[in-house]
C-alpha positions in Angstrom: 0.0 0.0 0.0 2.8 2.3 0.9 4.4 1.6 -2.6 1.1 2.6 -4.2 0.5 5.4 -2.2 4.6 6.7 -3.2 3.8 6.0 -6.8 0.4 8.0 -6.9 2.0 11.1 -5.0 5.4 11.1 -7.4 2.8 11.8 -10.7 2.2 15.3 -8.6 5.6 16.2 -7.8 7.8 18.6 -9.1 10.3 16.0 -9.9 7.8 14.2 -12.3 6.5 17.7 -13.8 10.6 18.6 -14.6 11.1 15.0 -16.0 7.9 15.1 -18.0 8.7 18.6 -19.2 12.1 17.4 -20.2 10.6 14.2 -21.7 8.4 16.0 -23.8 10.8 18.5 -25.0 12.8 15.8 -26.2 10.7 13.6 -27.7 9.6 17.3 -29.9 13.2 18.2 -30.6 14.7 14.8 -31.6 11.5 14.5 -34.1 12.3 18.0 -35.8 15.6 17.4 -36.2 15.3 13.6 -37.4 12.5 14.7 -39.8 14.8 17.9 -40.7 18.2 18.9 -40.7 19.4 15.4 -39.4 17.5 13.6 -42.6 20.3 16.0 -44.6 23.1 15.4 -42.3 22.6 11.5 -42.3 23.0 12.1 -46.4 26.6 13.0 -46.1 27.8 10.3 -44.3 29.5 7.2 -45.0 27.7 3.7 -46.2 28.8 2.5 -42.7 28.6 5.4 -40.5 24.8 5.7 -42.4 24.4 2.1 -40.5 25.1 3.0 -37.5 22.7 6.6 -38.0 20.0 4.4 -38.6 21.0 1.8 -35.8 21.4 4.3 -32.9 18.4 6.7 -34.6 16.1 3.3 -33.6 17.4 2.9 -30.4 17.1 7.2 -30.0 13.5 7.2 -30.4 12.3 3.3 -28.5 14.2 5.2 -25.4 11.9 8.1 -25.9 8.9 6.4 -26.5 9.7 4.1 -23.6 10.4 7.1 -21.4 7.3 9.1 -22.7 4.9 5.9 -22.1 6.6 5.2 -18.6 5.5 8.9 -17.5 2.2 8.9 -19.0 1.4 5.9 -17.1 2.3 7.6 -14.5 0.2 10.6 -15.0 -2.8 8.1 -15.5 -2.0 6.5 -12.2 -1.8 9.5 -10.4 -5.6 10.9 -12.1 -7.2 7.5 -11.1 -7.1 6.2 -14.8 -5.3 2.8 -14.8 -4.6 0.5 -11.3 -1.6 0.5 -9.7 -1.2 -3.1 -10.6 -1.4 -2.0 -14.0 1.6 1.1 -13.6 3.9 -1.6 -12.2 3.0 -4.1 -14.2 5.3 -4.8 -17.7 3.4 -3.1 -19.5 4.7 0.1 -18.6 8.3 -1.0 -16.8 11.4 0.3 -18.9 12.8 -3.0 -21.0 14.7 -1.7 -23.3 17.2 -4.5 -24.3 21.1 -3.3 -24.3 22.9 -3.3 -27.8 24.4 -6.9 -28.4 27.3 -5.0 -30.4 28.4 -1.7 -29.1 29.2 0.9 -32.1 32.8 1.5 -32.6 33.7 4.7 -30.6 35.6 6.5 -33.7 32.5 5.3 -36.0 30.2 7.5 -33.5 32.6 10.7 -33.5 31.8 10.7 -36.9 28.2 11.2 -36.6 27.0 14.5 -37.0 27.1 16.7 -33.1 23.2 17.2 -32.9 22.7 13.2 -33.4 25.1 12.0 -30.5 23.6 15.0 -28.0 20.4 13.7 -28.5 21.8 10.4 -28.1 23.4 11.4 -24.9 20.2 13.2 -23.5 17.9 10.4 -24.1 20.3 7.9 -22.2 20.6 10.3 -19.3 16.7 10.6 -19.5 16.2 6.8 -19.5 18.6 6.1 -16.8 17.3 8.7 -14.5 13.4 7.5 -15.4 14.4 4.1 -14.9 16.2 4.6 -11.1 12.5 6.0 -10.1 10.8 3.4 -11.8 12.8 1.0 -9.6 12.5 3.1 -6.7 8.6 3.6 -6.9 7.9 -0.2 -8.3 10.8 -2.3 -7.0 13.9 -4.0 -9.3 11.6 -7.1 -9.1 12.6 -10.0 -12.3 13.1 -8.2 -15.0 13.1 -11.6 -16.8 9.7 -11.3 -16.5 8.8 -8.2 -18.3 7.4 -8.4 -21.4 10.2 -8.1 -24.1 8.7 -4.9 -26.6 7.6 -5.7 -29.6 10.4 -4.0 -31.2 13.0 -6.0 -29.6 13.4 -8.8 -32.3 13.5 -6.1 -35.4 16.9 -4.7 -33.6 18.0 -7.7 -32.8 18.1 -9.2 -36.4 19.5 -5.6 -37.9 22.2 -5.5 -34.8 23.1 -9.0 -36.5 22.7 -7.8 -40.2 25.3 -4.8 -39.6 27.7 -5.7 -37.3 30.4 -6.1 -39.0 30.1 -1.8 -39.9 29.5 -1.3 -36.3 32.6 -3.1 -35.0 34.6 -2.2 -38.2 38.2 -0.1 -37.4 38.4 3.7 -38.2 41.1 3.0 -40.8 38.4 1.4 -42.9 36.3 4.3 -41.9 34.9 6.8 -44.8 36.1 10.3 -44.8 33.4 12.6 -44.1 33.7 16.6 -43.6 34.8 18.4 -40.7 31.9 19.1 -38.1 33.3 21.7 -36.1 35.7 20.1 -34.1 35.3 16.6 -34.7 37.4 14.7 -37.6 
């Protein structure tokens, strides 16, 4: 009861209206710039680098939408909407499955500066919305939440492209200078 009780009170908190705020923001900006200037950017880039864009763009926007479903949940919870049994339930837990291959470090300094903040934010986001999650629902077996949908789809193109992610900077397309980066 007391869990249910902590959960219910944290949808009114300042703490959720910041995160949702910052949530929101993010989910708006990382849209405009995939659907704008980072469409055009993602055109000048290497066949494998262009991989990787679309690998890490995937995993950019299922944190988001994990994050955003996570705190509207929350919101519902809070207004009476859904059960607490239903907020804690797998539904609405984060699952978003780790990257079986990690992208080469030198293959993401090559990806344009906008991409790998909003890459950066959104992890920071996820991690932060996940310690609450566990604080307000428990670690409990996170064997048991339902795997998303999604899950299998990055699975197979992890397997389709990693060779480009793990591949070594010397085989590496040039691409122009980004204002700092090389």
């Amino acid at each position: 009861m007391v869990a249910q009780i902590g959960a219910r009170q944290f949808a009114s908190s300042a703490v959720f209206y910041k995160t949702f705020d910052e949530a929101m923001a993010l989910v708006q900006e990382t849209a405009a710039y995939l659907d704008g200037q980072g469409r055009f950017e993602s055109q000048d880039l290497g066949r494998d680098c262009a991989l990787v864009y679309a690998a890490e763009s995937m995993r950019l926007t299922t944190r988001l939408m994990q994050v955003s479903s996570w705190l509207l949940a929350q919101r519902a919870l809070q207004k009476g909407q859904i059960a607490y049994a239903e907020a804690a339930g797998p539904k609405y837990r984060l699952s978003m499955p780790e990257p079986s291959v990690a992208p080469n470090p030198r293959v993401l300094s090559q990806l344009p500066d906008r991409f790998v903040t909003l890459i950066s934010r959104s992890r920071r986001l996820y991690a932060r919305v996940k310690r609450i999650d566990t604080q307000l629902y428990g670690e409990g077996d996170r064997t048991q939440l339902a795997e998303p949908p999604f899950a299998h789809h990055i699975r197979r193109i992890e397997a389709a492209f990693a060779p480009a992610l793990r591949m070594d900077t010397a085989q590496a397309e040039p691409r122009h200078s980004r204002g700092g980066r090389a």
